[in-house]
N, C-alpha and C positions, 0 to 999 in steps of 0.2 A: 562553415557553420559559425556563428556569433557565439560569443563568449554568453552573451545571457540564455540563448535559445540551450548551450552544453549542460550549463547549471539549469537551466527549470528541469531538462531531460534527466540529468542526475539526482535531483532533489526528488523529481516522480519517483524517480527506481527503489531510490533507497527507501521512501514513505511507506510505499505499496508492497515492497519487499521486506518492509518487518511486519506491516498486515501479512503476508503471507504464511511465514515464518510463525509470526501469533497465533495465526489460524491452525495450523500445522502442526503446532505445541499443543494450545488447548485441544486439539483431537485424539491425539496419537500421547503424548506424552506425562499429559498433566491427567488422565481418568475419564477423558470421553466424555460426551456430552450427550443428556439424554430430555424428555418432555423439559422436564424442570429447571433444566440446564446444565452447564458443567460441573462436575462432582467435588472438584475440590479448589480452596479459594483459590491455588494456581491457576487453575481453569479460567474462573471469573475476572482473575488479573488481565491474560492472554485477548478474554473474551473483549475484553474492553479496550484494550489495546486496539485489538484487528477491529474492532467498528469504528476506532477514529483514524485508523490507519488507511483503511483500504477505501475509505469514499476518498477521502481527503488526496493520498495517493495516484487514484483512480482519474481525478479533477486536474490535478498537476501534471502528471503526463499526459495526457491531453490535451492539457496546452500547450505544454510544449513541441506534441507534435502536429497539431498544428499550427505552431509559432514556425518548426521547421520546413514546413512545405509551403507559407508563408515567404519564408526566405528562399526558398529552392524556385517559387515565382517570380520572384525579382530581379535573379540572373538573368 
């Protein structure tokens, strides 16, 4: 595997991995989220986090895997 294909693969994980985590917090940790939204500004922190987290994330490992299969065609 290339050194840039490890790093996009890394960079997706950890992006989408603290959306998840954000996600995770504003549900469970920070007062639960209801019509109106998360109940406390923790919440609305979390909540914002994980919407730039998880597309953005989402977009980046995806490239990167298929930057790797990509490279796995090559051989």
């Amino acid at each position: 595997m290339q050194s840039d294909t490890r790093q996009l693969l890394r960079t997706g994980i950890y992006i989408f991995g603290t959306g998840a985590i954000s996600a995770a917090l504003m549900l469970y940790a920070f007062g639960g989220v209801s019509k109106q939204g998360p109940h406390t500004n923790s919440g609305w922190l979390a909540l914002v986090i994980a919407l730039g987290c998880l597309p953005t994330g989402t977009l980046t490992l995806t490239l990167g895997l298929l930057k790797l299969l990509g490279d796995l065609r090559r051989r």
